[in-house]
C-alpha positions in Angstrom: 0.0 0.0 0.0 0.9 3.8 -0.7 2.0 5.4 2.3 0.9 9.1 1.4 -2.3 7.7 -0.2 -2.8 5.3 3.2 -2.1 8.8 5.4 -3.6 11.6 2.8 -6.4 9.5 3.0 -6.9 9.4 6.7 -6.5 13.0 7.3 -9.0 13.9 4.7 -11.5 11.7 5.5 -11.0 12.7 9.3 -11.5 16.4 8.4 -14.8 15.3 6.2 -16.3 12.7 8.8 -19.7 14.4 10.2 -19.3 12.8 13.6 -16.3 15.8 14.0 -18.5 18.2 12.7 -17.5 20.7 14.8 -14.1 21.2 12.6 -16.3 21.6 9.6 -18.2 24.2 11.6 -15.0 26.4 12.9 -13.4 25.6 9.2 -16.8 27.1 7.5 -16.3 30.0 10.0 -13.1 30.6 9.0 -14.2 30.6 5.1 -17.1 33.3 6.5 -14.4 35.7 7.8 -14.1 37.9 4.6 -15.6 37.8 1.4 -14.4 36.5 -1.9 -12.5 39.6 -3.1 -10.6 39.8 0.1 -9.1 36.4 -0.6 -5.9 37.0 0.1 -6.9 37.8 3.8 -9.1 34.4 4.0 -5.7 33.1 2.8 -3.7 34.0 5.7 -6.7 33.5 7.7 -6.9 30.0 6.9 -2.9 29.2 6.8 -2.8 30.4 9.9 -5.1 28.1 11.1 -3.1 25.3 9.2 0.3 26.4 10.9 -2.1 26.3 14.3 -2.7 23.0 14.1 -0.2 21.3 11.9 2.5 22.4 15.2 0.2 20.9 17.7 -0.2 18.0 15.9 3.5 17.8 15.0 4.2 18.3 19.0 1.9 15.6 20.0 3.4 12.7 17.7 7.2 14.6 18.0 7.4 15.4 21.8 4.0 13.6 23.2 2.1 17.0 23.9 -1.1 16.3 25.3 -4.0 17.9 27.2 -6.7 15.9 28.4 -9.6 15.3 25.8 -12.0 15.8 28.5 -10.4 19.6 28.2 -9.4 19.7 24.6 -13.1 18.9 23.5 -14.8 21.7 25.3 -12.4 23.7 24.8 -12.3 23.3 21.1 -16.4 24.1 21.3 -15.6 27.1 22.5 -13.5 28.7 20.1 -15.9 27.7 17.8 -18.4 29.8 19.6 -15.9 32.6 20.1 -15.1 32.7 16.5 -19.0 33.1 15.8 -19.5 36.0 18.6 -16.3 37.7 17.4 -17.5 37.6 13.3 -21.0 39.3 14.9 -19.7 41.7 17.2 -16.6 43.1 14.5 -16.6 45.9 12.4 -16.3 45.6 8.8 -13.5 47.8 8.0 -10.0 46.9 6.8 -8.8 47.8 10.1 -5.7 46.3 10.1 -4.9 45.7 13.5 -8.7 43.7 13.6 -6.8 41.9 11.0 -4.1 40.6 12.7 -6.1 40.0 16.2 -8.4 37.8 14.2 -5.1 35.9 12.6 -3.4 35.7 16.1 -6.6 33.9 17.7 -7.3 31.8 14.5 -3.6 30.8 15.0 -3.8 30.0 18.6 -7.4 28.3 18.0 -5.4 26.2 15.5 -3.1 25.0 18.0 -6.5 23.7 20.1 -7.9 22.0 16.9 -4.7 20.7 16.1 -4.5 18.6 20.1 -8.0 17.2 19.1 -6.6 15.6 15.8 -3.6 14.5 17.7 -5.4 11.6 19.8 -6.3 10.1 16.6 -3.6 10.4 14.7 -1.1 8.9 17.7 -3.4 5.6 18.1 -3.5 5.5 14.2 0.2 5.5 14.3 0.9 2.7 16.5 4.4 1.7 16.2 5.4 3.4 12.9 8.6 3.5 12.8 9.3 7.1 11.1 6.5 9.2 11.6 7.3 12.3 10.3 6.1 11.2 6.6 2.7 10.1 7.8 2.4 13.2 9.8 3.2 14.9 6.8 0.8 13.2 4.4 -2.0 13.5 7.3 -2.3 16.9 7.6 -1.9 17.3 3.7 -5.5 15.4 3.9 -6.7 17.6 6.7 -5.8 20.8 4.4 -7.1 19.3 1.5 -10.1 18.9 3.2 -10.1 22.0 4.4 -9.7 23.7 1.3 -12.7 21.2 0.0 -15.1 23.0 2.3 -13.6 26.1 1.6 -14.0 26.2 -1.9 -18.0 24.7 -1.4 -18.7 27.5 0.7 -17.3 30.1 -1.5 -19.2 28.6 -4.7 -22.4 28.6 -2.7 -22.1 32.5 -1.4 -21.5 33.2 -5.4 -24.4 31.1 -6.7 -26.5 32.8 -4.0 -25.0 36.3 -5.1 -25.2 35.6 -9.0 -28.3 33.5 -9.2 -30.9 34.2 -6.8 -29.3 37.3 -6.0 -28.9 37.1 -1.8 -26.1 39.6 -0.9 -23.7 38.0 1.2 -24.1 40.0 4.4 -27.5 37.9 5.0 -25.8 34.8 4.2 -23.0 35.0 6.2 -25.3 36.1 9.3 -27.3 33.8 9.1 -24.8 31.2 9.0 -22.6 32.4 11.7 -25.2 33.0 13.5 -26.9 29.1 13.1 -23.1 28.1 13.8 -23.1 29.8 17.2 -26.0 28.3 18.1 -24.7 25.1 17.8 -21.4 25.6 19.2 -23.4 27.1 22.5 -25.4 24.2 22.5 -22.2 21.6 22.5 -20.3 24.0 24.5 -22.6 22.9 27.6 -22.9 19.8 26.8 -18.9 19.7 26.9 -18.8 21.8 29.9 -21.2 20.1 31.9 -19.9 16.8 32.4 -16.9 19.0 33.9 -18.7 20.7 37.0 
């Protein structure tokens, strides 16, 4: 069997599987964070989300980082919650320094994400041998996958624009806004089991 296709494979499905939904959620969040003709901000935005979590996941197979699931998992809800809130609540300006606090929490939210991935991707490694490669190919998958739901939520907001003519400010609300809801509602589910 083909290594990278074996590991690629893995990472993309992991990214796509609807029982981690909540990665899709904070990924489509992400892809909500400017519109299309600031792409070259959703670019940084989204690499560095991808530098996030490809070090986290690099220190948990490297150097055995770890934090507890029972913490990573709520966690992880709620930065998908404050990444909902925060698109509500900011201005739409080309503020720069907005900008770069959205980046720097996107980054740091990466590193989160990247723990929750981690616990997988150790058990799935077993006793590899060299494990950089696989790490490698795995989070190539993730991206990939990333960049799948990316690119379906960007041709939706211009089929909505172009076709039935919804203006993206509506669709975007409305999405972020259905997103928080759901990432309040696993949030205490999360926390709960906690107190």
């Amino acid at each position: 069997m083909n290594p990278f296709r074996i590991w690629f494979g893995t990472g993309f499905e992991h990214i796509l599987d609807m029982s981690g939904y909540d990665h899709i959620l904070f990924v489509i969040l992400l892809a909500l964070a400017f519109p299309l003709q600031h792409w070259a901000k959703l670019l940084i935005l989204i690499t560095a989300f991808t530098l996030g979590h490809s070090l986290s996941l690099a220190g948990s197979v490297l150097w055995n980082w770890t934090i507890a699931q029972k913490i990573v998992e709520p966690c992880i809800a709620l930065s998908i919650l404050t990444t909902a809130v925060y698109q509500l609540i900011k201005r739409e300006t080309a503020e720069k320094k907005g900008d770069l606090f959205l980046y720097s929490l996107t980054l740091c939210f990466g590193l989160l994400h990247g723990l929750g991935f981690s616990y997988l991707l150790r058990s799935l490694l077993g006793q590899e041998e060299s494990v950089f490669l696989p790490l490698v190919y795995f989070n190539l998958g993730i991206e990939a996958g990333q960049l799948l739901i990316v690119g379906l939520l960007l041709g939706i907001s211009v089929f909505l624009k172009s076709v039935i003519h919804i203006s993206y400010k509506p669709f975007k609300y409305t999405l972020v806004c259905s997103i928080g809801l759901v990432a309040l509602k696993i949030s205490i589910e999360r926390l709960l089991p906690l107190l």
